[in-house]
NUDO-676788 format. One line per 10 residues: number of its first residue (from 0); their letters; for each residue z, y, x of N, C-alpha, C. Coordinates in pm, whole numbers. Layout:
NUM) a) Z:Y:X:Z:Y:X:Z:Y:X | ...
END
This chain:
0) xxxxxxxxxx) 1226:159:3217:1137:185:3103:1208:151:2973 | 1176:249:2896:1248:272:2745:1167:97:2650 | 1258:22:2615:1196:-39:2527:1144:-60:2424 | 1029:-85:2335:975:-57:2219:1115:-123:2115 | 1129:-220:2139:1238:-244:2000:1380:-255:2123 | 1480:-265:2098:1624:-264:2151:1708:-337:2015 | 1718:-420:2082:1849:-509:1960:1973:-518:2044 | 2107:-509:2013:2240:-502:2073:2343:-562:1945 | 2356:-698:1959:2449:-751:1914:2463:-747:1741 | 2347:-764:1731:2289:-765:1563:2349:-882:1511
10) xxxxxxxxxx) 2396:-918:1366:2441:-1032:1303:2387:-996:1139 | 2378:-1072:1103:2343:-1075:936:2429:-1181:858 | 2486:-1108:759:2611:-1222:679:2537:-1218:598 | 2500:-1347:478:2412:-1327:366:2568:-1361:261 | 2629:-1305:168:2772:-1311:110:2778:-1334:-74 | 2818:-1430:-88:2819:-1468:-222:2958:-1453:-220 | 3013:-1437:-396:3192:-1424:-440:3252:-1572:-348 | 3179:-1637:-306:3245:-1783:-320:3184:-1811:-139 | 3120:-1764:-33:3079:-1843:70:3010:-1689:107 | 3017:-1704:252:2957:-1632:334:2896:-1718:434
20) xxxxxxxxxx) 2750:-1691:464:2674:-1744:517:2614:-1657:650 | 2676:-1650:777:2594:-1597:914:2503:-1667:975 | 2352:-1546:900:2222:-1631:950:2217:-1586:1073 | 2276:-1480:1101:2262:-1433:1287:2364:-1377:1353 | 2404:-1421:1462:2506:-1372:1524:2490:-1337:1658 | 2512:-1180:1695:2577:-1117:1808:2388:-1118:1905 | 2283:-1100:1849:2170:-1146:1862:2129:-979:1955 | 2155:-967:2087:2017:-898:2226:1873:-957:2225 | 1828:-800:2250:1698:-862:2227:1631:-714:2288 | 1528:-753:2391:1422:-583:2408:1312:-679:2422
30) xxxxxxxxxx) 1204:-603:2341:1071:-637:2314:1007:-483:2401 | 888:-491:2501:835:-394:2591:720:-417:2533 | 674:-243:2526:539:-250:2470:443:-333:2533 | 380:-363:2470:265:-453:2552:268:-608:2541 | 389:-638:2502:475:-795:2497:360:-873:2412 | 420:-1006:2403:370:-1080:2339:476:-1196:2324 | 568:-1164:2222:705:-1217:2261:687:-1345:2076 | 757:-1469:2149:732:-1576:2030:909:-1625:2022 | 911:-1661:1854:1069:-1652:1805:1032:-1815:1786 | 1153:-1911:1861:1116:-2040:1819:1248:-2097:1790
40) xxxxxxxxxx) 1262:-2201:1713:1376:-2266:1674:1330:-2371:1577 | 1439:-2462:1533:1427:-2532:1401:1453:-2476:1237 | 1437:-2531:1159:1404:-2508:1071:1541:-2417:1011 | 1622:-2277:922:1663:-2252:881:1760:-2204:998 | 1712:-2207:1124:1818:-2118:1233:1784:-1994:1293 | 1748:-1929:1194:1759:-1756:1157:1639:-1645:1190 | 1482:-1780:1241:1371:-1652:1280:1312:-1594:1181 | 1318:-1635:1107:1229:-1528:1001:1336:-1420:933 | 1458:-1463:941:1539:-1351:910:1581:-1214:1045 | 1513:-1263:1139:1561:-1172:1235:1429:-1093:1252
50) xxxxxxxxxx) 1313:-1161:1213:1177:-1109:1197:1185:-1002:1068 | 1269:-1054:967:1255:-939:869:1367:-818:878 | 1449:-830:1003:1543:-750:1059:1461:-623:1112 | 1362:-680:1214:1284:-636:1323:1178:-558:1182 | 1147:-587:1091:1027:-530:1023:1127:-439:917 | 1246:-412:965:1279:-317:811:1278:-363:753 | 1304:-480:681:1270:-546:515:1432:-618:523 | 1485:-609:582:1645:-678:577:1714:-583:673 | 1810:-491:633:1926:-454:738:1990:-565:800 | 2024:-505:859:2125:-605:963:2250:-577:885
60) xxxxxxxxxx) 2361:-673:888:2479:-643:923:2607:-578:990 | 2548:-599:1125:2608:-537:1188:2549:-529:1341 | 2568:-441:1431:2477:-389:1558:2378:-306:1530 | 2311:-244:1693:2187:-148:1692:2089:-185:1669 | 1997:-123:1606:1850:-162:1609:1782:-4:1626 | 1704:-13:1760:1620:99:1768:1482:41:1832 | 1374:113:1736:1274:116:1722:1199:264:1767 | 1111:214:1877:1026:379:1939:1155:473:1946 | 1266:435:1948:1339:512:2042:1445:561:1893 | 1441:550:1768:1491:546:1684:1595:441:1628
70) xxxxxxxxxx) 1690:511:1569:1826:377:1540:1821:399:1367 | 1743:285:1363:1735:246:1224:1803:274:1151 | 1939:207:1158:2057:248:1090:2018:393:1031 | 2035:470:1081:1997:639:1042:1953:654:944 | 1837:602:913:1704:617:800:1784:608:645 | 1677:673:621:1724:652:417:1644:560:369 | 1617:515:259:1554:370:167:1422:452:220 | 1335:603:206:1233:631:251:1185:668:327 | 1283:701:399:1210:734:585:1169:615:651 | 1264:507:608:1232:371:652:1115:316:594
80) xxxxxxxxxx) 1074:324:468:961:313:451:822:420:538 | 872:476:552:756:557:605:725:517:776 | 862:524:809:845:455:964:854:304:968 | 855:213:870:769:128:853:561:114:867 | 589:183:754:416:215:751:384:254:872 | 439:333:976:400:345:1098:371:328:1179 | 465:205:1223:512:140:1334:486:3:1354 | 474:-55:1205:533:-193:1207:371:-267:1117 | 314:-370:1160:240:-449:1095:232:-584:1057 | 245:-631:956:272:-773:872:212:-868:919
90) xxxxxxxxxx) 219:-1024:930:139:-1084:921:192:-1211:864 | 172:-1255:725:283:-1332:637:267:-1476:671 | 298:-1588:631:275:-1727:648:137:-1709:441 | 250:-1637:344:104:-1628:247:45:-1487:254 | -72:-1521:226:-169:-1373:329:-116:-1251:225 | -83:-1258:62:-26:-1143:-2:-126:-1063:5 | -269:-1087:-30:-358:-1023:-107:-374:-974:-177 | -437:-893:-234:-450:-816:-421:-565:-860:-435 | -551:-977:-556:-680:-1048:-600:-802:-914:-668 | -786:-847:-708:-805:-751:-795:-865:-637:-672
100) xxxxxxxxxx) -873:-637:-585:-921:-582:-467:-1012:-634:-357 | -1122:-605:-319:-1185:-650:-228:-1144:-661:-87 | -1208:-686:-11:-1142:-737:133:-1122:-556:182 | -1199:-479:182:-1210:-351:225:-1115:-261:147 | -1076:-345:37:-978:-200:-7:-821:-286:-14 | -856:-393:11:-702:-471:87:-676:-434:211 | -743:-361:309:-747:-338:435:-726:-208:443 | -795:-122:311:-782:-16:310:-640:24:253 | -530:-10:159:-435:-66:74:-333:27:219 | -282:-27:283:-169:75:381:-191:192:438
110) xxxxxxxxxx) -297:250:444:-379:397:455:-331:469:369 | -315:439:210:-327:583:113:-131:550:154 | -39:534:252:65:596:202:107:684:349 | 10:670:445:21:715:541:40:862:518 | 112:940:614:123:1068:614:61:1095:782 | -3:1253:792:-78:1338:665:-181:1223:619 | -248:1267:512:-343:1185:447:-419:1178:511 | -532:1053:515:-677:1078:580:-774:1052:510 | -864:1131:533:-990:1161:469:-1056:1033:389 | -1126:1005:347:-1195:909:268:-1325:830:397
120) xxxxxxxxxx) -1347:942:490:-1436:882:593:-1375:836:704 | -1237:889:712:-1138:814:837:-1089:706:775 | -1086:704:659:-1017:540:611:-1130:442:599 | -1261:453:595:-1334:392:624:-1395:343:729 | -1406:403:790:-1389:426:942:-1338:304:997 | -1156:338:967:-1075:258:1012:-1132:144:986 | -1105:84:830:-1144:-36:813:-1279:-101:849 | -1374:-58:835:-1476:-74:933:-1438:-114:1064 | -1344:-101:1139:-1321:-125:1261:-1241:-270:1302 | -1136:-243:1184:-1041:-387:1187:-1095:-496:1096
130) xxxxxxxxxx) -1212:-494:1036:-1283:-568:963:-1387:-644:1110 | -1439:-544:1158:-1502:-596:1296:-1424:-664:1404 | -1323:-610:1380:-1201:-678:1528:-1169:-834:1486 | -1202:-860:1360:-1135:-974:1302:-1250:-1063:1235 | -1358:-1005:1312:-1491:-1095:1241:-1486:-1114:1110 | -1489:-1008:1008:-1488:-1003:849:-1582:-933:785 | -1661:-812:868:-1741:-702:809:-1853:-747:712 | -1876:-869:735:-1975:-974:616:-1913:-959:507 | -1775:-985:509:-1714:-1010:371:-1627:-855:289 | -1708:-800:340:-1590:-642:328:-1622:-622:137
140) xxxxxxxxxx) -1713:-677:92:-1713:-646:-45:-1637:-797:-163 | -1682:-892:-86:-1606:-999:-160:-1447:-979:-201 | -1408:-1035:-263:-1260:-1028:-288:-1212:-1189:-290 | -1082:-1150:-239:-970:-1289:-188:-1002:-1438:-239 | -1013:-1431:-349:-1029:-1575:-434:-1241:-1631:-362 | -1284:-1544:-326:-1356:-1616:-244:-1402:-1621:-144 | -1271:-1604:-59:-1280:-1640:44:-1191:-1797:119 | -1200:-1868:210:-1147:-1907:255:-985:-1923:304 | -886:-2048:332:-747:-1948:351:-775:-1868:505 | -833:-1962:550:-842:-1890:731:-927:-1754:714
150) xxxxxxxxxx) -1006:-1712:643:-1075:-1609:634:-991:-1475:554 | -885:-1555:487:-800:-1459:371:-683:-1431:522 | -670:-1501:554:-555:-1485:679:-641:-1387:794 | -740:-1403:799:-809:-1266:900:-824:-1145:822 | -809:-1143:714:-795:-975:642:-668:-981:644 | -576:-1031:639:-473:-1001:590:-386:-926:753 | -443:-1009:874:-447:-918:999:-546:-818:1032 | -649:-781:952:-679:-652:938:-622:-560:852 | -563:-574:756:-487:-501:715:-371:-476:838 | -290:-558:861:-205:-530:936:-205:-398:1083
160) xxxxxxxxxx) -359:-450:1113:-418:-357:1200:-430:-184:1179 | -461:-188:1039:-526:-60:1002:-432:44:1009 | -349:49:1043:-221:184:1076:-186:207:1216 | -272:141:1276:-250:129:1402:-118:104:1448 | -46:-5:1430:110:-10:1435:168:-38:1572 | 313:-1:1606:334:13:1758:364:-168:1792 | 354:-250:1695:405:-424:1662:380:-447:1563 | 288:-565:1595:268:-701:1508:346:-803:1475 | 426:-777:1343:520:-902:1320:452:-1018:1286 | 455:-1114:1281:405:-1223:1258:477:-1364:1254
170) xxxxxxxxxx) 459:-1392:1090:574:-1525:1020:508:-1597:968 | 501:-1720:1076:424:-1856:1037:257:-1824:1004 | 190:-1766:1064:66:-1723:1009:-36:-1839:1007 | -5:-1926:1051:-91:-2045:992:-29:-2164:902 | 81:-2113:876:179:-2218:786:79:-2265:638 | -16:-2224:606:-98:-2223:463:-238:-2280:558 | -276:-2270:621:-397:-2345:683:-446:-2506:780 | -555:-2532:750:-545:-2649:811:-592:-2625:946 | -547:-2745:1005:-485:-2674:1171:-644:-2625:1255 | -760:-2663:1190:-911:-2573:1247:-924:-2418:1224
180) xxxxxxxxxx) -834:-2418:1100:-836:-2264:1074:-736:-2183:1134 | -612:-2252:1150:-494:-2247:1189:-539:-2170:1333 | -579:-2260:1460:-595:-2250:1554:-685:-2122:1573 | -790:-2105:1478:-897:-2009:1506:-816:-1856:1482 | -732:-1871:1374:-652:-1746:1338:-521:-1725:1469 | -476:-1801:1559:-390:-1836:1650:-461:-1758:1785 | -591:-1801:1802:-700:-1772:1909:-704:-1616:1864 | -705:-1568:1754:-726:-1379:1746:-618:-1354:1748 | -536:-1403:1722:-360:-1340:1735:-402:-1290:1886 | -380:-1375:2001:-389:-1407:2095:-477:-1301:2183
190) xxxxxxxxxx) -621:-1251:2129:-701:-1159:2170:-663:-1088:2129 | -640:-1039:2049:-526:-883:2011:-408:-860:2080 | -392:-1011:2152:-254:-957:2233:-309:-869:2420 | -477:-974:2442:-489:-956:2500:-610:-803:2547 | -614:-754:2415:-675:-634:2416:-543:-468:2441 | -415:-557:2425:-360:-466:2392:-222:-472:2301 | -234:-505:2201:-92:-497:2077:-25:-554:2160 | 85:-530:2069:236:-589:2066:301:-654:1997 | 284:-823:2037:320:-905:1962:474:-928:1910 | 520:-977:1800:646:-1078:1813:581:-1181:1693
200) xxxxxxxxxx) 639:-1278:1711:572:-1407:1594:685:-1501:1642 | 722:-1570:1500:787:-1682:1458:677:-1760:1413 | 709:-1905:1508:644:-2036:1474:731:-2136:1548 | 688:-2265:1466:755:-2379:1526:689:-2474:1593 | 544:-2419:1639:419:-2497:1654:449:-2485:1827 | 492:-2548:1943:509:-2489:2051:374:-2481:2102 | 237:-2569:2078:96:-2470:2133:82:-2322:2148 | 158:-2297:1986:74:-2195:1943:210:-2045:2002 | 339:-2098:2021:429:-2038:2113:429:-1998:2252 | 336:-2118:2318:271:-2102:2481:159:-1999:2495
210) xxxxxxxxxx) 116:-1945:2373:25:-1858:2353:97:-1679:2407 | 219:-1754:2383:313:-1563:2418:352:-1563:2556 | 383:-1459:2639:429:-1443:2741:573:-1465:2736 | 649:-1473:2646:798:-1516:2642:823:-1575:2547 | 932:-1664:2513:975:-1703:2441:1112:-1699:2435 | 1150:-1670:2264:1297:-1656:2224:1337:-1783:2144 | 1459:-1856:2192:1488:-1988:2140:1592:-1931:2053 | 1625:-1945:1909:1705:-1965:1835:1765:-2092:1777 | 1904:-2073:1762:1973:-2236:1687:2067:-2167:1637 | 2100:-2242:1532:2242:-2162:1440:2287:-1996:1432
220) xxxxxxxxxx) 2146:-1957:1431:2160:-1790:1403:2208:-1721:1522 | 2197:-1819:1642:2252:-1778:1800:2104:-1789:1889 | 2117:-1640:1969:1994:-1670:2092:2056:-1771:2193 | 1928:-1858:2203:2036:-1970:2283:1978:-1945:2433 | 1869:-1858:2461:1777:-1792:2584:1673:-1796:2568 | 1587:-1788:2660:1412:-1705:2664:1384:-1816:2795 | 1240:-1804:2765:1189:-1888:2846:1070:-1803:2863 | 1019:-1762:3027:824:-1710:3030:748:-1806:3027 | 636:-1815:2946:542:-1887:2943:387:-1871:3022 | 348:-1964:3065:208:-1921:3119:153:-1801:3033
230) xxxxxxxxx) 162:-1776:2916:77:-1661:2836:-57:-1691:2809 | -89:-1829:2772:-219:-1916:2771:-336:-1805:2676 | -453:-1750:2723:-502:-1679:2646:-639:-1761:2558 | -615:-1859:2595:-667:-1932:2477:-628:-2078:2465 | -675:-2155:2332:-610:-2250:2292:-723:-2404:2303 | -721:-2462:2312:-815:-2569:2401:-824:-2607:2238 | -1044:-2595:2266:-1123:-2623:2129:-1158:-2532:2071 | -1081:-2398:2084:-1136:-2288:2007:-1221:-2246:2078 | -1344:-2205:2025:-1401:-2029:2114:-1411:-1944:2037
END
């Protein structure tokens, strides 16, 4: 079986006139649809840069990266955006809201660049749906500043939702919350994995890592191996 992402010996040099810095080196990697795959390491040994590898938002250096069967490399500054918008869904450590927008048209916000366009009743629709998946449809008219962070962090994975993407990236998503909210936003990660998506997430929290069916250990910008985890589908205290 064809894998949803394929990594082959990826590295990233970050290069100043004076020092070159390799945040990743020589880095395999297949993520299978359906996964629920967690990036763990210490602090500054290369997951969120290999997470923004995996999301299009940083080329690599050097090696393959194919995505749904596509080699990145290929793409221009806007195809990549577009097979971004496609494929790929956010989920930040800061939720990156538009204060100036309500919860429904922050959700609605990755729709108008979709190609072909959709209707004004399919984009509602949608959001209507990932507003419900994420227990928010109460708040679909409020906007960000009053809401909660754990509540701003559940739109901000309905947004992520609303393109229907083939993977859920996900970086530190409770890094801004206190650990009641933390956990509750951890517990829907978790049911979205188990309805279906396709996880990858960087955290350093190992609870909230036992939550994935695998785990990827990073140190010094090197995979150091994978470990399977029970795939715990919930987190003791939440319901």
């Amino acid at each position: 079986m064809n894998a949803l992402i394929s990594l082959r010996g990826i590295g990233k040099v970050f290069a100043t006139e004076q020092l070159q810095t390799h945040a990743l080196s020589n880095i395999d990697l297949d993520i299978q649809q359906g996964e629920f795959v967690s990036i763990c390491g210490p602090s500054g040994c290369g997951k969120s840069t290999l997470l923004s590898i995996l999301g299009l938002l940083t080329p690599a250096s050097s090696g393959q990266y194919q995505l749904a069967g596509q080699d990145v490399a290929a793409l221009s500054f806007d195809m990549a955006a577009r097979f971004r918008n496609q494929h790929i869904g956010f989920v930040f450590q800061a939720f990156n809201l538009i204060d100036e927008l309500t919860v429904a048209g922050n959700v609605a916000l990755p729709l108008k660049y979709q190609q072909p366009k959709l209707s004004q009743q399919a984009i509602q629709s949608r959001v209507q749906a990932c507003l419900q998946q994420v227990g928010m449809v109460h708040r679909a008219a409020h906007f960000p500043k009053q809401l909660s962070g754990g509540q701003q962090q559940r739109v901000a994975i309905a947004r992520a939702l609303v393109t229907k993407p083939s993977i859920l990236l996900v970086d530190e998503a409770t890094g801004n919350l206190d650990s009641k909210s933390g956990d509750a936003v951890m517990q829907l990660i978790a049911n979205l994995h188990a309805e279906g998506s396709t996880i990858c997430m960087v955290t350093h929290d190992t609870r909230y890592a036992d939550l994935a069916s695998r785990q990827v250990h990073l140190f010094d910008g090197e995979l150091l191996g994978m470990s399977h985890s029970l795939g715990r589908t919930h987190l003791q205290g939440v319901k």
